[in-house]
C-alpha positions as CSV (number, residue, x, y, z in Angstrom):
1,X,0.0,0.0,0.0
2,X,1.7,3.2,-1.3
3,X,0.7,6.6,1.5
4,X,1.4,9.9,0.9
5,X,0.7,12.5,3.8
6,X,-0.6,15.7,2.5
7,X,-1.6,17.6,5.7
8,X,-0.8,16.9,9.2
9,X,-4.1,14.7,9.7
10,X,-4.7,13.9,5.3
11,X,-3.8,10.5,3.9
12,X,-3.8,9.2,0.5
13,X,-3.3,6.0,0.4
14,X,-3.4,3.5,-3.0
15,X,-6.0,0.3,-2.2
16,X,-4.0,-2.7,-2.6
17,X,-4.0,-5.3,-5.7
18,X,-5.8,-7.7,-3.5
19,X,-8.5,-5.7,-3.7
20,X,-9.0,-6.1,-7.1
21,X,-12.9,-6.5,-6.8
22,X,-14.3,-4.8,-3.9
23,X,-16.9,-7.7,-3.1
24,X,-18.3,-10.2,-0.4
25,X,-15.6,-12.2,0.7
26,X,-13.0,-9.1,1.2
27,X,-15.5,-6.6,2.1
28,X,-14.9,-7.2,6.1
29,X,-10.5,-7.1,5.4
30,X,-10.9,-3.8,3.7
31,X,-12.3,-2.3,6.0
32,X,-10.6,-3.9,8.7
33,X,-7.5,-2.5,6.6
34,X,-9.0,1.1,6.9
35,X,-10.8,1.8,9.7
36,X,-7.7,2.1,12.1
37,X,-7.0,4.5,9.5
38,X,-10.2,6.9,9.5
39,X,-10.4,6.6,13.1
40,X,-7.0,8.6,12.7
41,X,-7.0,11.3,10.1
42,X,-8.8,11.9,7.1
43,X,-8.7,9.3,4.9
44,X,-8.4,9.2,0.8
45,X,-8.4,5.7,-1.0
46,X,-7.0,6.2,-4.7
47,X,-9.2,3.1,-6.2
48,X,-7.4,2.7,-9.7
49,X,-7.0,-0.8,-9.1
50,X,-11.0,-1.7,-8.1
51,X,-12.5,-3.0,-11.1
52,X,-15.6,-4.3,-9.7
53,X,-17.5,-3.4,-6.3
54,X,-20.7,-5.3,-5.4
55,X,-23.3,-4.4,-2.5
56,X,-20.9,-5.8,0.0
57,X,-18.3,-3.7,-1.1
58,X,-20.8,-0.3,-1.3
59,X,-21.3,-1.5,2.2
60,X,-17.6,-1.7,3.3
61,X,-17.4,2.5,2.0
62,X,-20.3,3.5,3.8
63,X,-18.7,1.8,7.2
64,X,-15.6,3.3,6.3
65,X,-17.2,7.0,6.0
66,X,-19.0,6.1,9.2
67,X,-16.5,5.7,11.3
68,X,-14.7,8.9,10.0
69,X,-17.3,10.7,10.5
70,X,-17.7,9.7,14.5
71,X,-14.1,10.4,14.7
72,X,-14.6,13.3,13.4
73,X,-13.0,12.9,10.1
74,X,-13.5,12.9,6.4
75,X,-13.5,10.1,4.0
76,X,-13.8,9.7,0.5
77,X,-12.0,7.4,-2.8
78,X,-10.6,9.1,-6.1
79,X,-9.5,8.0,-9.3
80,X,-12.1,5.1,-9.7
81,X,-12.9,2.8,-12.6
82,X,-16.1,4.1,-14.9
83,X,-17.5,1.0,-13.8
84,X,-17.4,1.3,-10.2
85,X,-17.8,5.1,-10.4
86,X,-21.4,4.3,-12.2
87,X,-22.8,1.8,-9.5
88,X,-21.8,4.8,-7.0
89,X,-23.5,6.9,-9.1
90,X,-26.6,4.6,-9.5
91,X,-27.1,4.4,-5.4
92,X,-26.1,8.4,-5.4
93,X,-22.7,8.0,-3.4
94,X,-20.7,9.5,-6.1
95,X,-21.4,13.0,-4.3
96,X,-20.3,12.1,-1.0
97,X,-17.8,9.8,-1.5
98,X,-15.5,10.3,-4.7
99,X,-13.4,13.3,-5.1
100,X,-11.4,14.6,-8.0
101,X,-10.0,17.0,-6.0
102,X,-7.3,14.5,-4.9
103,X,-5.9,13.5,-8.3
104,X,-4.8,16.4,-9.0
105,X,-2.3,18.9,-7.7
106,X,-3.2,21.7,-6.3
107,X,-3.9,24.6,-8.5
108,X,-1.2,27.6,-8.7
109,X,-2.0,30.7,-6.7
110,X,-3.4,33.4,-8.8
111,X,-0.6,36.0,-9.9
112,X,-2.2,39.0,-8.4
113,X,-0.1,42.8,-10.0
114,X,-1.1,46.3,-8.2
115,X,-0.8,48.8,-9.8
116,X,-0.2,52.2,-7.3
117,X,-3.4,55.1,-8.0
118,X,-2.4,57.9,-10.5
């Protein structure tokens, strides 16, 4: 499992090749896996390596963002298949759960030129 540390309390982490389908039968070891992890900081799964998720696995994400949430932090998974990103979609956890935000870098500061009154 590749992490990156972003902020003080932010972790990316990558979801690991075992976890190839997100389904009953690994549901209860991935979040075993990640809830000592959202109890901690805020939490951010890149899922590039998901190809399928069943109701077990939609399941194992909505315990995941539970228990961040009574810790008092955040949750969510980027950079997910088209296939799993439609099932989110269909049971409307696409808005709460996936983020784009995290694929990318953060944007460049504005350049911002004064010019001093005539």
């Amino acid at each position: 499992m590749n992490t990156i540390l972003t902020h003080a309390r932010d972790l990316h982490v990558t979801a690991p090749a075992e976890f190839l389908e997100l389904v009953r039968g690994n549901d209860q070891r991935f979040i075993d896996q990640f809830c000592p992890l959202v109890t901690e900081c805020n939490l951010i799964i890149d899922m590039t390596v998901v190809q399928r998720i069943d109701a077990a696995g939609i399941a194992a994400l909505i315990s995941l963002y539970g228990c961040a949430r009574e810790a008092g932090n955040t949750f969510h998974v980027t950079r997910v298949n088209p296939r799993v990103e439609e099932i989110l979609q269909l049971v409307g956890l696409d808005h709460i759960l996936v983020t784009s935000d995290a694929a990318r870098p953060a944007a460049p500061s504005p350049v911002r030129m004064e010019c001093p009154a005539a």
